[in-house]
RODO-2510 file (C-alpha; in nm, 4 decimals, decimal comma):
residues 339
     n   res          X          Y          Z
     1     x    -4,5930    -0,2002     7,3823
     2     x    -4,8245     0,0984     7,2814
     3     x    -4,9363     0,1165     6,9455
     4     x    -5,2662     0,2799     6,8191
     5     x    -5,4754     0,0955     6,5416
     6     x    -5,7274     0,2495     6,3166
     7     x    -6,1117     0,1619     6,4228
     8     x    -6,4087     0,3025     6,3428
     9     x    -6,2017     0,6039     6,1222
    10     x    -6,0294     0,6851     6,4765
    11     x    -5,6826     0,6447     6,6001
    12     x    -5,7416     0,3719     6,8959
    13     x    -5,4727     0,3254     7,1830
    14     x    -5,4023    -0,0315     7,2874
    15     x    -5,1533    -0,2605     7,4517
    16     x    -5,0229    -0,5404     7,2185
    17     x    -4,7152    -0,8084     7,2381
    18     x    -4,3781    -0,6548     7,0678
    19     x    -4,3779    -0,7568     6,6781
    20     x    -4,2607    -1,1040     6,6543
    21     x    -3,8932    -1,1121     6,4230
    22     x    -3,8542    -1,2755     6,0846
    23     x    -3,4966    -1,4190     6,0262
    24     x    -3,3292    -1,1359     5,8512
    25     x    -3,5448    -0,8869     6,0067
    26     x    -3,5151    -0,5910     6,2696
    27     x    -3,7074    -0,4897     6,5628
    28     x    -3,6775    -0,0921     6,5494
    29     x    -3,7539     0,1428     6,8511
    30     x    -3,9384     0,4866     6,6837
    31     x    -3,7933     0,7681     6,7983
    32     x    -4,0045     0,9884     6,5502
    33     x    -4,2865     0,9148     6,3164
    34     x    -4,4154     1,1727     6,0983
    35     x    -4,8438     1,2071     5,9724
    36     x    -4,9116     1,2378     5,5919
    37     x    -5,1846     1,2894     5,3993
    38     x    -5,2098     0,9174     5,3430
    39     x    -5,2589     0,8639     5,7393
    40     x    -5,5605     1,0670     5,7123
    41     x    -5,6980     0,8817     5,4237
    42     x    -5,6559     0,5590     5,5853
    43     x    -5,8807     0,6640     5,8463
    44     x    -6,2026     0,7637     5,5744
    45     x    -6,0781     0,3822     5,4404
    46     x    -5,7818     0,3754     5,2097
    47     x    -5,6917     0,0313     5,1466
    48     x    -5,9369    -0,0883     5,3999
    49     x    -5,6432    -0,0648     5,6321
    50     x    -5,7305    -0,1567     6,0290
    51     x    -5,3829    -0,2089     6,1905
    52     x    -5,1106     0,0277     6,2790
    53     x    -5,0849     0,3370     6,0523
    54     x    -4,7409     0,5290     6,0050
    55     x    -4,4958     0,4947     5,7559
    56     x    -4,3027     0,7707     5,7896
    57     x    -4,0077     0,7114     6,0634
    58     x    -3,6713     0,7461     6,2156
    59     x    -3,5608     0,5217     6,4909
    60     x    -3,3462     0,2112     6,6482
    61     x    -3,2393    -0,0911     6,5262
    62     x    -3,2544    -0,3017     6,8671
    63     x    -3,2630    -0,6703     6,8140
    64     x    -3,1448    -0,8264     6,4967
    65     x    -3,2490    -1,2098     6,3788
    66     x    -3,0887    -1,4621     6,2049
    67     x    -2,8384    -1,2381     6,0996
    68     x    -2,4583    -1,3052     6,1072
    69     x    -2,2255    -1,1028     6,4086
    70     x    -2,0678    -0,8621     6,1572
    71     x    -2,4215    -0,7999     5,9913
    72     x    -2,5471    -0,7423     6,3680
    73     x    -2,2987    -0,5340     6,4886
    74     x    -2,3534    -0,2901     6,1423
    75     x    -2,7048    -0,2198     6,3112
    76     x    -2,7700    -0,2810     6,6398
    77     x    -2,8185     0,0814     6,8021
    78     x    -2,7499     0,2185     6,5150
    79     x    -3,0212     0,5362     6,4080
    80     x    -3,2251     0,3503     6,0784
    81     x    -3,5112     0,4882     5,8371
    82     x    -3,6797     0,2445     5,5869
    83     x    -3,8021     0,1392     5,2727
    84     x    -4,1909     0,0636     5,2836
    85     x    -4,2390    -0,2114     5,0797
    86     x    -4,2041    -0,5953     5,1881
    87     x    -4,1125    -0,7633     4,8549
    88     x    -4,1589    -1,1852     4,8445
    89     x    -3,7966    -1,2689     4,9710
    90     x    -3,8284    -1,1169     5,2677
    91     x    -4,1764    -1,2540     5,3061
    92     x    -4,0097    -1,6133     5,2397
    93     x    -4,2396    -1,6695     4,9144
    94     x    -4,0814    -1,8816     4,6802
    95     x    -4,0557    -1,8609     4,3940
    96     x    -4,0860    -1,4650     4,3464
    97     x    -4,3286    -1,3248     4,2191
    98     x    -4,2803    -1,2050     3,8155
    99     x    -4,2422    -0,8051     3,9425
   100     x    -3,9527    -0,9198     4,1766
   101     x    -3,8087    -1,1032     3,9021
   102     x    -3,8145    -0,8190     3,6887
   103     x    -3,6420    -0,5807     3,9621
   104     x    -3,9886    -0,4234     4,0453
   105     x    -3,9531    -0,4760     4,4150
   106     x    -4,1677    -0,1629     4,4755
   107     x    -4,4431    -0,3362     4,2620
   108     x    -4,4224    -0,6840     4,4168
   109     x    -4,7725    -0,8851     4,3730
   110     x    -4,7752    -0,9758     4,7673
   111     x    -4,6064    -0,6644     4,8648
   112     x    -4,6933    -0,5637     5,2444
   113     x    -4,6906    -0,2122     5,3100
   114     x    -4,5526    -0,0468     5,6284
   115     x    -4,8648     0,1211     5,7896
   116     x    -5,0836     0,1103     5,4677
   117     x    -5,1183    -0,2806     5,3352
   118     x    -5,1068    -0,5456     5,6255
   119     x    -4,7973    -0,4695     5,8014
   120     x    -4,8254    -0,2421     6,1035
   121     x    -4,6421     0,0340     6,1076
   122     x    -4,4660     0,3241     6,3095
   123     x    -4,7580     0,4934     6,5575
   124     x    -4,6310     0,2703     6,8160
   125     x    -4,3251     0,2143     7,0395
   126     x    -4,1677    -0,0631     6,8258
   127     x    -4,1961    -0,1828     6,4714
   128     x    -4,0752    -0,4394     6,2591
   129     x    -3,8791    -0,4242     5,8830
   130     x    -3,6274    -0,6643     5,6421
   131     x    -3,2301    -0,5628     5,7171
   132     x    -3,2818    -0,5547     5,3073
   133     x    -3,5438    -0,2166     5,3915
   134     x    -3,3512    -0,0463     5,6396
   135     x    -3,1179     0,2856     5,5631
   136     x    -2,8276     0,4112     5,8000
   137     x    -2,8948     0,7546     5,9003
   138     x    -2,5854     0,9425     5,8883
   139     x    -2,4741     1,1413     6,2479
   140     x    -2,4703     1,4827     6,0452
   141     x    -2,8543     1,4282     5,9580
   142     x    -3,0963     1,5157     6,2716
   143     x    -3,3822     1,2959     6,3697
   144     x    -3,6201     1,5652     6,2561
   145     x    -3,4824     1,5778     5,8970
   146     x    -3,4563     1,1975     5,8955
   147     x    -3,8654     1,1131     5,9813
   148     x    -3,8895     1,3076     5,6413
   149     x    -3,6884     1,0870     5,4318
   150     x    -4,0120     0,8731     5,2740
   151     x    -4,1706     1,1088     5,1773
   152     x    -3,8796     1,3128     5,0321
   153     x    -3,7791     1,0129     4,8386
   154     x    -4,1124     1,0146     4,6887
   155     x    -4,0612     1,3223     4,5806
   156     x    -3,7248     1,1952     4,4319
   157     x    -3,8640     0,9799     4,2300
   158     x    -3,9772     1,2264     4,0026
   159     x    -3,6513     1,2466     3,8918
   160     x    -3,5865     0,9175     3,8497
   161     x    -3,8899     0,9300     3,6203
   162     x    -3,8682     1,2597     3,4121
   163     x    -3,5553     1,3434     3,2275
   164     x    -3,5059     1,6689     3,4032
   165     x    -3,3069     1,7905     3,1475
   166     x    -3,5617     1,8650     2,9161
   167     x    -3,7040     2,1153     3,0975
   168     x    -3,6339     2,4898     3,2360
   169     x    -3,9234     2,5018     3,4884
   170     x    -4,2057     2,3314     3,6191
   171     x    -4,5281     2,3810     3,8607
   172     x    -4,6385     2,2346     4,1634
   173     x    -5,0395     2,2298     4,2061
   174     x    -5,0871     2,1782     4,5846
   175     x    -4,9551     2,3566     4,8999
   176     x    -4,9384     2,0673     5,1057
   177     x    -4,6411     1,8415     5,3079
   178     x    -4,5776     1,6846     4,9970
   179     x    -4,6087     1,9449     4,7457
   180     x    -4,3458     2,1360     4,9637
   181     x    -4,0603     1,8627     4,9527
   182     x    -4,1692     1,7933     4,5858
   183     x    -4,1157     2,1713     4,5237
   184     x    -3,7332     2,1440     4,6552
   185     x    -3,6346     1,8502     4,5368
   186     x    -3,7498     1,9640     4,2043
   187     x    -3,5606     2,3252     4,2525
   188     x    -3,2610     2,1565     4,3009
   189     x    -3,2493     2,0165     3,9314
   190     x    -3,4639     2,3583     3,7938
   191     x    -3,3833     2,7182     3,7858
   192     x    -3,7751     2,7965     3,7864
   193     x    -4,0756     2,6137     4,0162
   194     x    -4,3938     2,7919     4,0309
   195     x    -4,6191     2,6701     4,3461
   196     x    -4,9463     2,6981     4,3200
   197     x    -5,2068     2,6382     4,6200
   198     x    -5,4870     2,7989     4,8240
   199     x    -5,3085     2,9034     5,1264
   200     x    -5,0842     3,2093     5,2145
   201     x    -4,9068     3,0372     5,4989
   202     x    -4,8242     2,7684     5,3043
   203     x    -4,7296     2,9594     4,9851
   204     x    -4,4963     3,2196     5,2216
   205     x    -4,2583     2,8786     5,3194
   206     x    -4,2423     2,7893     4,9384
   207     x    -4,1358     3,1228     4,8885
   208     x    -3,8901     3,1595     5,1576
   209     x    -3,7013     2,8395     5,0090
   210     x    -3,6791     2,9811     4,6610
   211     x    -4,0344     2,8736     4,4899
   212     x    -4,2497     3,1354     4,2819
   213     x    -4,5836     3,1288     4,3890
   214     x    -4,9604     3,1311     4,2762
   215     x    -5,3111     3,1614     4,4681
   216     x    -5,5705     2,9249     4,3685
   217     x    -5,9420     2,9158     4,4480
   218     x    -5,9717     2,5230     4,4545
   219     x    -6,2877     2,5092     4,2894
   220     x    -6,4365     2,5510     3,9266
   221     x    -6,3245     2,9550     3,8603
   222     x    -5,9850     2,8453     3,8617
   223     x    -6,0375     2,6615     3,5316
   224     x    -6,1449     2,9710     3,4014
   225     x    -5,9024     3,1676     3,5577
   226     x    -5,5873     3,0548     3,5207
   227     x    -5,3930     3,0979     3,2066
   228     x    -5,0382     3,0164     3,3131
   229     x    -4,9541     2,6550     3,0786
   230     x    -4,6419     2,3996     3,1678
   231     x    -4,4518     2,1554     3,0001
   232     x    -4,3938     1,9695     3,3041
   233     x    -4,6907     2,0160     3,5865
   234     x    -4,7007     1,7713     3,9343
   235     x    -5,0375     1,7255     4,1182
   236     x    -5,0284     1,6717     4,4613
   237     x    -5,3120     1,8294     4,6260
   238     x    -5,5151     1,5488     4,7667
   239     x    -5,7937     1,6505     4,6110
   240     x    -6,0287     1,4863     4,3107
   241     x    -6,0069     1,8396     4,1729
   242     x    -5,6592     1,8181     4,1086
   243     x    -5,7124     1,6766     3,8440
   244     x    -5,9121     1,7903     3,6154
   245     x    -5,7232     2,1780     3,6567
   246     x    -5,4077     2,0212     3,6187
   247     x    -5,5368     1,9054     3,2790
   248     x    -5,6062     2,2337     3,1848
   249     x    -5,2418     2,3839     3,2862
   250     x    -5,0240     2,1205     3,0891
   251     x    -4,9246     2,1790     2,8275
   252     x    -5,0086     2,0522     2,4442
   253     x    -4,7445     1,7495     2,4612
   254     x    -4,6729     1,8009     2,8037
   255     x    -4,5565     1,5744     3,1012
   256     x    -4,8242     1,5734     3,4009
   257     x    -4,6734     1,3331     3,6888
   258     x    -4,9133     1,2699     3,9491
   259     x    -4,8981     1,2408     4,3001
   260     x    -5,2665     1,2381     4,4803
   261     x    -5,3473     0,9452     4,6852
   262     x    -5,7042     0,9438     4,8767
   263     x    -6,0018     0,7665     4,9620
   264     x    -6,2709     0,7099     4,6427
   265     x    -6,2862     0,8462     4,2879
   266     x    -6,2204     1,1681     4,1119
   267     x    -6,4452     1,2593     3,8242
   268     x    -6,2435     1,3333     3,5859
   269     x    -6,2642     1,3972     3,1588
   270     x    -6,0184     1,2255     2,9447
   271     x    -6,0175     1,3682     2,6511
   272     x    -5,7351     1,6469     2,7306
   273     x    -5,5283     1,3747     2,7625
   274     x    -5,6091     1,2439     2,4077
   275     x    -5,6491     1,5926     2,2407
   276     x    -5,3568     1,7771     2,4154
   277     x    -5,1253     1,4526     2,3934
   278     x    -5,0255     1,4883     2,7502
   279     x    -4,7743     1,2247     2,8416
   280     x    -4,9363     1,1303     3,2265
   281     x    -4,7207     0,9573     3,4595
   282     x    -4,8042     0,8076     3,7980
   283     x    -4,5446     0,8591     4,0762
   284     x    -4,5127     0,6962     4,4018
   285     x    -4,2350     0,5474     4,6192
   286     x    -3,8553     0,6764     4,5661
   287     x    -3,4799     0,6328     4,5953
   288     x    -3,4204     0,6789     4,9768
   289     x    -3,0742     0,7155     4,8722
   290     x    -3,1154     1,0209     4,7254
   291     x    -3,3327     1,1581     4,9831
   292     x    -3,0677     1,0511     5,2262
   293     x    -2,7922     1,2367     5,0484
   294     x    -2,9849     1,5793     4,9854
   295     x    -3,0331     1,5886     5,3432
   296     x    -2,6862     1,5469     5,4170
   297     x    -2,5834     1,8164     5,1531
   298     x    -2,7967     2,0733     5,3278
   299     x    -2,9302     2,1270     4,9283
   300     x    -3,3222     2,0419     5,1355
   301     x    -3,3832     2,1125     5,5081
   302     x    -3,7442     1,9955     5,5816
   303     x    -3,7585     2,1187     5,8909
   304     x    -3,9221     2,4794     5,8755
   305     x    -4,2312     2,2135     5,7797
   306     x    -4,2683     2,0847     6,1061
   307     x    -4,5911     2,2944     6,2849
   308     x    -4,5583     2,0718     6,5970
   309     x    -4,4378     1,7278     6,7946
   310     x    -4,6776     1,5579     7,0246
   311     x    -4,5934     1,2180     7,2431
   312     x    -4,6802     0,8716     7,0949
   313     x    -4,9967     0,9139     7,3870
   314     x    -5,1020     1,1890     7,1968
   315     x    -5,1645     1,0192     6,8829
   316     x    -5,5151     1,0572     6,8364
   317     x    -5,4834     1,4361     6,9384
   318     x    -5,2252     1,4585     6,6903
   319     x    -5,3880     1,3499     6,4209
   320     x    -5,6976     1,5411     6,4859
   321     x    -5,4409     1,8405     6,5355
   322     x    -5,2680     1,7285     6,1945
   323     x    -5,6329     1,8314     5,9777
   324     x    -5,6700     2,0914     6,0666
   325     x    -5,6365     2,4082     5,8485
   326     x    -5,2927     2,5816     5,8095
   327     x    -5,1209     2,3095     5,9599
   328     x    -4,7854     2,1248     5,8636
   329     x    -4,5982     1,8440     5,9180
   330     x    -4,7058     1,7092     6,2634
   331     x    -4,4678     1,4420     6,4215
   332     x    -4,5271     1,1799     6,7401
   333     x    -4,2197     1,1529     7,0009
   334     x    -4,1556     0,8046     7,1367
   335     x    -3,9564     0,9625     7,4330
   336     x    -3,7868     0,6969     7,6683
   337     x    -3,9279     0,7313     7,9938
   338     x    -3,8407     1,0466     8,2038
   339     x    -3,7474     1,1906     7,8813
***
């Protein structure tokens, strides 16, 4: 099959054997995988990662293994997303691990990752996941709002983790893929979500879906400049900057969730944490359920984020194309032949 692996902080082409199947597991066809932030980071060396990026997906369930007739005949050619995370079971450790005992799946101590922690992922023509990972997609949900469903449940997970209901607004530092489906998901359970961010494109599509909107700098002046303060803030600009400004606009007893994942360190002061009492909460994987069922409620449409699809060939264009400035959500195709 094609498949591209990460060398030398490139996107790579090459030919490799389909995945081999686990009992329990599926062999998926992509039909579209979606580039994050994270992608990108993975090639400057996130995790140290050096097999198939891609984590982000919508495709075919076409081979099933060790798996009953009813259980195969609920997804064989049937239109699947899925959950990242390999947990023990499904990696046939025994016994589990004390995360998966505690329900901590997410969390497991010899988790795989799809496409981030030794488990190749969807920038190829076939992948691999548990039955246990896999979500139906419904018919009434396209393939291009489906490849969004990681992320969105990501952004989901927020509020899972923050009782919504003590709050009347919140703010969104970043402009980004992320901080865009954080943004809605967050306006569904909010009358008021200010986005902040550097770009006017990108600010313009918040807008257009309901968000109030800020300009930012992205350097030290904004520290300086901005006044605006929030009792509930989310980071997600990808940045080691983020931090230390979104210090500065929570609030005294306020709830900063954050979502930045890149390569190295951010310098960063503590003591606004201590002094301002700011409760800090880290945020990362989310209920695909709920992603699933926004989707299918119309209540978030991801799709005006989409700046452009390229082929599976195209993969190291597309990421290339993916960095650069004023771009979106960029997607591959695996198109059947003469498709």
């Amino acid at each position: 099959m094609l498949a591209f692996n990460v060398a030398h902080k490139k996107l790579v082409k090459v030919a490799k054997p389909l995945p081999q199947l686990r009992a329990g597991w599926a062999l998926i066809r992509v039909r579209l995988a979606g580039i994050c932030n994270t992608d990108v980071e993975i090639l400057r060396g996130y995790h140290d990662f050096h097999g198939t990026p891609g984590h982000e997906f919508v495709g075919e369930v076409v081979e099933v293994r060790g798996a009953s007739a009813a259980i195969k005949n609920k997804w064989l050619e049937r239109r699947v997303t899925g959950e990242i995370n390999i947990h023990c079971s499904a990696l046939g450790y025994r016994p589990v691990c004390d995360f998966c005992r505690r329900g901590l799946l997410t969390h497991c101590a010899r988790r795989r990752v799809l496409g981030i922690v030794a488990q190749d992922g969807a920038f190829a023509e076939y992948l691999t996941l548990p039955l246990e990972n896999l979500h139906l997609v419904p018919l009434s949900v396209s393939d291009e709002q489906a490849v969004f469903v990681e992320p969105l449940a990501a952004a989901c997970q927020i509020l899972s983790q923050v009782p919504m209901k003590s709050f009347r607004e919140a703010a969104v530092l970043g402009d980004g893929k992320l901080a865009q489906l954080i943004a809605r998901v967050l306006h569904t359970a909010l009358p008021r979500v200010v986005m902040y961010g550097k770009h006017a494109d990108k600010l313009a599509l918040a807008r257009r879906a309901g968000m109030e909107t800020r300009r930012v700098h992205g350097d030290a002046s904004d520290l300086k400049r901005i006044r605006e303060k929030y009792r509930l803030l989310v980071e997600v600009t990808g940045s080691p900057r983020g931090l230390a400004l979104a210090q500065h606009m929570t609030e005294p007893r306020g709830t900063l969730v954050l979502k930045s994942t890149f390569h190295g360190a951010a310098p960063v002061e503590t003591w606004p944490i201590v002094v301002k009492e700011i409760t800090v909460v880290g945020s990362r994987c989310g209920p695909f359920a709920k992603a699933i069922a926004l989707l299918r409620s119309g209540k978030v449409d991801p799709t005006s984020l989409i700046t452009r699809t390229f082929a599976l060939a195209e993969a190291s264009a597309a990421i290339e194309f993916a960095q650069q400035a004023g771009v979106m959500k960029v997607l591959l195709a695996n198109r059947p032949s003469g498709v």
